[in-house]
N, C-alpha and C positions, 0 to 999 in steps of 0.2 A: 485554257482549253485542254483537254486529255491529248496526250501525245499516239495512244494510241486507241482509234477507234473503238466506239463501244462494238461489242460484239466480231470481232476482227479476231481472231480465236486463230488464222493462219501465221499471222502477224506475231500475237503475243505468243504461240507456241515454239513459233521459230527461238524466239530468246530465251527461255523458261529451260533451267537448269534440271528443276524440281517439278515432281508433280503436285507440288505447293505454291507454284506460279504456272500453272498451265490455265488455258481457257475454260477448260471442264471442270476445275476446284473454285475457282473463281463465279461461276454459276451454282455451282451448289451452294457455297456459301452466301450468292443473291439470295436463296432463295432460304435459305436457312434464316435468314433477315436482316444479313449484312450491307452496306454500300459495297461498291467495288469500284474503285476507283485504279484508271490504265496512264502508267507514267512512260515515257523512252527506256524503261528498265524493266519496267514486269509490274506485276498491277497491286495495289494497297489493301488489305481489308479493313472497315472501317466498324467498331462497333459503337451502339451509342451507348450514354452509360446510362440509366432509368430514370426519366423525371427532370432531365435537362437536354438542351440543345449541344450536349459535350461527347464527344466519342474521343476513341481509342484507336491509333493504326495498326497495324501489323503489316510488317514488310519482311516474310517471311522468305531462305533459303532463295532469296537475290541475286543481283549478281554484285560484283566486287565495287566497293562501296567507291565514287567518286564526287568532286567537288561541285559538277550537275548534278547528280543523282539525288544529290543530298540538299543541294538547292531546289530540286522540282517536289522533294517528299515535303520540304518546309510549306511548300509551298498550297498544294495538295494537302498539308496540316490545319491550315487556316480556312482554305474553302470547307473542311469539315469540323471546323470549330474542336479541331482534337488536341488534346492536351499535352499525346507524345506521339511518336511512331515507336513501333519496337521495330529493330532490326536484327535477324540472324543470317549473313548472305552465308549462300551455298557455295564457302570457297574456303579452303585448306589449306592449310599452314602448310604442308609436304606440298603444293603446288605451285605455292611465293616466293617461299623462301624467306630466313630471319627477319632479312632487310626491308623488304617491300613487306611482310607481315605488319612490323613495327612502324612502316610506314602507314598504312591504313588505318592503324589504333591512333595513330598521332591525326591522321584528317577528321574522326570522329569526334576524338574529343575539342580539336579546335572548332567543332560546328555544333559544340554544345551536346554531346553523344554521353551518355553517363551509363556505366555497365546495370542491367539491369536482372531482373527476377528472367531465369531462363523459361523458356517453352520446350525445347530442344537442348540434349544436354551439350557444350561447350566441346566433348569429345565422343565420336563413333566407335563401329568395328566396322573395316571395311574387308570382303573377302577377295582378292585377284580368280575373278574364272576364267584368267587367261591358260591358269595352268590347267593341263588334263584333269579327267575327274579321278586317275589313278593317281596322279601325284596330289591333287588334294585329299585324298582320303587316308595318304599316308602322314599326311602333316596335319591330323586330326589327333588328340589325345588319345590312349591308349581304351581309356573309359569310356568315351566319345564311339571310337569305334566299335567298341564290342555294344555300347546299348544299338547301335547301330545292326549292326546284325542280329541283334539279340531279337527287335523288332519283327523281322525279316522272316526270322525263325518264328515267332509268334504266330505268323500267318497277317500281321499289319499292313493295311493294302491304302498305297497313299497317291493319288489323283487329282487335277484340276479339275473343282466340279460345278460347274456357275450357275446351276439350276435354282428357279426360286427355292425349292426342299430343301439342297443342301443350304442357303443361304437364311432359309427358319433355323437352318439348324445350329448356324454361326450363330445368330445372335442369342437361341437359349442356350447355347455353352457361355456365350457373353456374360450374358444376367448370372449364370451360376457360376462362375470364374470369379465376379464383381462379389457375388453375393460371401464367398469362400474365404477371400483373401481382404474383404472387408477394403476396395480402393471405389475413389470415384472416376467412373468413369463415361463416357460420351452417354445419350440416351439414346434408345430405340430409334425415336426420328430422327435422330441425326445420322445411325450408321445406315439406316434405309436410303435418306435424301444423298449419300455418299456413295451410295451403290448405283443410285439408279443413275448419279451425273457421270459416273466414272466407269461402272460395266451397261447399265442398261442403254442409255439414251445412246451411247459411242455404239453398238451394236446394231440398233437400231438404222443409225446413220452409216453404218457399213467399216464401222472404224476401229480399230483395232482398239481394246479396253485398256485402261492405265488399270484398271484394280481387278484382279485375277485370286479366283475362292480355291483353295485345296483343303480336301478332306481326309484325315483316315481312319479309316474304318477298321473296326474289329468284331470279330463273329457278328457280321452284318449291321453294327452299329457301329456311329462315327463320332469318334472321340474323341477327334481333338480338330478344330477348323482353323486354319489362317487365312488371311487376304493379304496379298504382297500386290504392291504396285509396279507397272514396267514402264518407265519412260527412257527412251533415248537407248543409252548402252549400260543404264542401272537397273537393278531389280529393288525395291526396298520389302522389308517385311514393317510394317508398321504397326497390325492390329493380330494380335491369336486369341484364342480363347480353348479351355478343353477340359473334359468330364474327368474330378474324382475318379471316377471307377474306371479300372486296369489300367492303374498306372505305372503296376511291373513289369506291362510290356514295353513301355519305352517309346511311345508314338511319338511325340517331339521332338525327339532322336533323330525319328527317320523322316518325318515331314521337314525339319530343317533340310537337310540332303536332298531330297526329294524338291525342294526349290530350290536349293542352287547349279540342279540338272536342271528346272524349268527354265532359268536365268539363261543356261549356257543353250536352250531349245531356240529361244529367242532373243538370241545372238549380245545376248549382254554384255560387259567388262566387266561389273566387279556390282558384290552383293553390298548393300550399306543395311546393317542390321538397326538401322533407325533408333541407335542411343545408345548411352554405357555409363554403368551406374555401379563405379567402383564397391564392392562389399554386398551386394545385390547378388538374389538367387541364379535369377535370370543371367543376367551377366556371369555368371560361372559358366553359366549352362551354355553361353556363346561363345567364351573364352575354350572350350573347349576345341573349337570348328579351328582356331589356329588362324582369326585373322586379328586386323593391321591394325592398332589404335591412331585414329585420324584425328588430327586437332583444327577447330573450325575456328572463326575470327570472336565465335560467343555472343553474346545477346547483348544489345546496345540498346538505350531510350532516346530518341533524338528530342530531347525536351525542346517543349513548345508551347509552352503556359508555363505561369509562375505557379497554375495550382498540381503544376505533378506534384509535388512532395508533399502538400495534403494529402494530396491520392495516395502516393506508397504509404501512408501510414494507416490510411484508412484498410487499404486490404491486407495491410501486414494485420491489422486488430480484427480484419472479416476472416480472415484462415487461421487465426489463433481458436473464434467462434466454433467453426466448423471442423477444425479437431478438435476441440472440447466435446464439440454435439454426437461426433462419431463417436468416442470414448464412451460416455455415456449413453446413447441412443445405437447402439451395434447392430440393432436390426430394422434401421432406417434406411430404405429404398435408395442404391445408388445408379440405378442404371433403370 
C-alpha cells in the first residue's frame, strides 16, 4: 500500500526538498504518462519502457538515502515490474560531512546501488542571498559586472512576466535556442503540461507558483526568457532560452541578477543554478556570479532485475545512434 495518499499534495509537500518531489511535478508527470507512485519519502516516477510490461523509476532529489527508504523503493520496483530506480537525493556533501557522506555511498552499494548515467550533474553552483545585494555584486567578476551594467545602459528592461504572450514567447526562443546550438531538448508539450502544473493550475487554486517566467526586453522585444522555480527558501533556474540578435547587449547578464533579486523578493536562501558542467560555456558564464561548487551524493541505480545490464548496453548503442543521426541529419527537429 502507498505510504502516502494518492493525491495528499499537503502531506508529500510537507517532505519535498525539491520541486522535483512536490505534488504539482508529480501530476504533471501523471499526466505526461508517467505512474507516480508515493512512498514515506517522496514519490517515484515510473516510466514504461515500449512493448513490455517493464518500466523504469526515478527517484529524483530525495531525501537522504536510508535502510527503509531503500527497502520501500525495492519494494515499489516490483509492484512496477521495473528493472531499477535511479536515485539522486537532494543532499550535500557540505551538509554530512566526510563521514556520514561515505557513510550513505557504503548503504547504497550494500542494497545493490551501482553509480549510474547521471540526469542531474553530480555537482552545482550554489549562490548565498543571505548576503546583501551590494556585497554580492561585489563578489561578481569584474566582466560579470560590467556586462551587467553594460545591460543597463542598453536600455535592457528585465521582469517577472507570467502572461500566456510572454510564455509564447519562451518557448519560440526555446525552438530557436534548440535549433542554434543543435541540443536535444524537452518538446513543446511537455514545457506547456509543466507550466500549466506549476504556474497555471497553482494560480488557479490560489497558490503561490513553484515556476515563475522572466523576460528582457529590448527596443520593445524580448530577448532572452527564463523560468526559475521557487520552492521553500531555494530559487532554481532550470530552463532559459534567448534570441541571436543583440547579443552585445548582454541580457543574460542582467536577467541572471535580475533573479537572484527575485530570489531574495521572495524570501529565499540561496540560488542553486541547476547544474555544472566543468569546461561548458554556460558554466563560465555562472562561474562568473562567484557562487559555491556544491557536491551532491550523485546518481545511483538501485538494481532490481538481472536484465539492467542489457538495458545499459542497449541505450549506451541507442545514444551512440542518435549522435550519429544528429551529425549527419543537423537539421532534424529537436524540440
Amino acid at each position: 500500500m502507498e505510504n502516502i495518499k494518492k493525491g495528499d499534495k499537503t502531506q508529500l509537500n510537507q517532505i519535498a526538498r525539491h520541486p522535483l518531489q512536490t505534488w504539482q511535478w508529480g501530476e504533471f508527470r501523471r499526466e505526461w504518462g508517467n505512474e507516480v507512485y508515493y512512498t514515506s519519502y517522496g514519490q517515484i516516477i515510473f516510466s514504461k519502457i515500449p512493448k513490455t510490461k517493464l518500466t523504469i523509476g526515478t527517484f529524483i532529489k530525495g531525501l537522504k538515502p536510508t535502510e527503509n527508504q531503500l527497502n520501500e523503493l525495492k519494494n515499489a520496483a516490483k509492484k512496477y515490474h521495473a528493472i531499477f530506480i535511479k536515485l539522486e537525493p537532494a543532499v550535500a556533501k557540505k551538509g554530512l560531512g566526510e563521514k556520514e557522506f561515505a557513510k550513505c555511498i557504503k548503504l547504497l552499494k550494500e542494497n545493490g546501488a551501482v553509480t549510474g548515467k547521471t540526469l542531474f550533474t553530480p555537482t552545482t553552483f550554489w549562490i548565498d542571498l543571505a548576503k546583501s545585494e551590494e556585497d554580492l555584486m561585489k563578489s561578481f567578476s569584474s566582466k560579470t559586472r560590467y556586462n551587467i551594467r553594460l545591460a543597463q545602459k542598453h536600455g535592457v528592461s528585465v521582469k517577472e512576466n507570467n502572461s500566456p504572450k510572454a510564455f509564447e514567447k519562451y518557448l519560440a526562443l526555446t525552438r530557436e535556442t534548440v535549433d542554434r546550438q543543435g541540443f536535444y531538448a524537452h518538446t513543446e508539450k511537455y514545457h506547456r503540461l509543466m507550466w500549466k502544473h506549476l504556474y497555471t493550475n497553482m494560480v488557479a487554486q490560489n497558490e503561490e507558483p513553484i515556476a515563475h517566467l522572466l523576460t528582457a526586453t529590448y527596443k520593445k522585444e524580448i530577448i532572452t526568457t527564463w523560468i526559475v522555480f521557487i520552492w521553500k527558501d531555494f530559487i532554481y533556474y532550470p530552463y532559459g532560452a534567448s534570441s541571436e540578435k543583440h547579443k552585445n547587449v548582454m541580457a543574460n547578464n542582467l536577467i541572471m541578477w535580475e533573479a537572484i533579486k527575485l530570489g531574495n523578493k521572495y524570501g529565499c536562501k540561496t540560488f542553486d543554478l541547476w547544474g555544472r558542467e566543468p569546461g561548458k560555456g554556460f558554466t563560465k558564464f555562472k562561474e562568473g556570479y562567484n557562487p559555491e561548487v556544491v557536491e551532491f551524493l550523485g546518481s545511483w541505480d538501485l538494481v532490481t532485475s538481472p536484465l539492467y545490464y542489457p538495458y545499459r548496453l542497449s541505450e549506451y548503442l541507442r545514444w551512440l545512434i542518435l549522435r550519429l543521426r544528429t551529425r549527419l541529419l543537423p537539421d532534424k527537429p529537436r524540440f
